[in-house]
C-alpha positions as CSV (number, residue, x, y, z in Angstrom):
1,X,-12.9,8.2,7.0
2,X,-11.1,8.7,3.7
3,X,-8.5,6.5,4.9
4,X,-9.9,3.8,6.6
5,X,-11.7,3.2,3.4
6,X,-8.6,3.1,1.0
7,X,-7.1,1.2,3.8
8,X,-9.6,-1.4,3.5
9,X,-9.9,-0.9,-0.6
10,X,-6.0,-2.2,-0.7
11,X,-7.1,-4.6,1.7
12,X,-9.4,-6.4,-0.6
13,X,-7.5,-6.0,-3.6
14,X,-4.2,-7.3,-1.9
15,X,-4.5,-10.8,-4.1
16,X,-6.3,-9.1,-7.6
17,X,-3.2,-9.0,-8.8
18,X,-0.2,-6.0,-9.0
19,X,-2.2,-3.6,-12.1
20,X,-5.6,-3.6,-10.3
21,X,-3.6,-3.1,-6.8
22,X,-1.6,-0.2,-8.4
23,X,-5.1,1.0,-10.7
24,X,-7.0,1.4,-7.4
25,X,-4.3,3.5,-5.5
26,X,-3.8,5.8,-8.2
27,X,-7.6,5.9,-8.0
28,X,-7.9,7.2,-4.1
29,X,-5.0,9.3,-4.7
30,X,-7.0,11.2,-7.3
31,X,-10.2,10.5,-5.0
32,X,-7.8,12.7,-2.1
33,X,-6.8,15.4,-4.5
34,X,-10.4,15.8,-5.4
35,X,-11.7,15.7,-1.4
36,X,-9.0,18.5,-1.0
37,X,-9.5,20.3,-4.5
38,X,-13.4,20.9,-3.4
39,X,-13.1,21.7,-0.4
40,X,-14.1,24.9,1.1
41,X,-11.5,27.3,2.4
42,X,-12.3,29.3,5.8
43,X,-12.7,32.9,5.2
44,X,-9.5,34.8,5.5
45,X,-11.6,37.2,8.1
46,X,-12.2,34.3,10.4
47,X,-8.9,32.9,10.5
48,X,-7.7,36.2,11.5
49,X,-9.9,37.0,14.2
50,X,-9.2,33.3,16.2
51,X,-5.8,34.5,16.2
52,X,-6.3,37.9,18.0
């Protein structure tokens, strides 16, 4: 979903000009390390007992 949405973001800003094109990708980059910063991790227990 996070993709099709900065897929259509660049999109839309394909004529705004190279700054706001290059502004808004830095801007869903930071918007994927966030996603991935908050995130929750799986419990180290669980991951261990889906591989026994």
């Amino acid at each position: 979903m996070l993709a099709i949405v900065g897929v259509k973001l660049m999109i839309a800003l394909a004529n705004k000009g190279a700054v706001m094109w290059t502004a808004s990708l830095i801007g869903i980059a930071l918007l994927v390390i966030a996603a991935r910063y908050f995130s929750p991790v799986p419990p180290k227990h669980a991951a261990e007992a889906v591989g026994e």
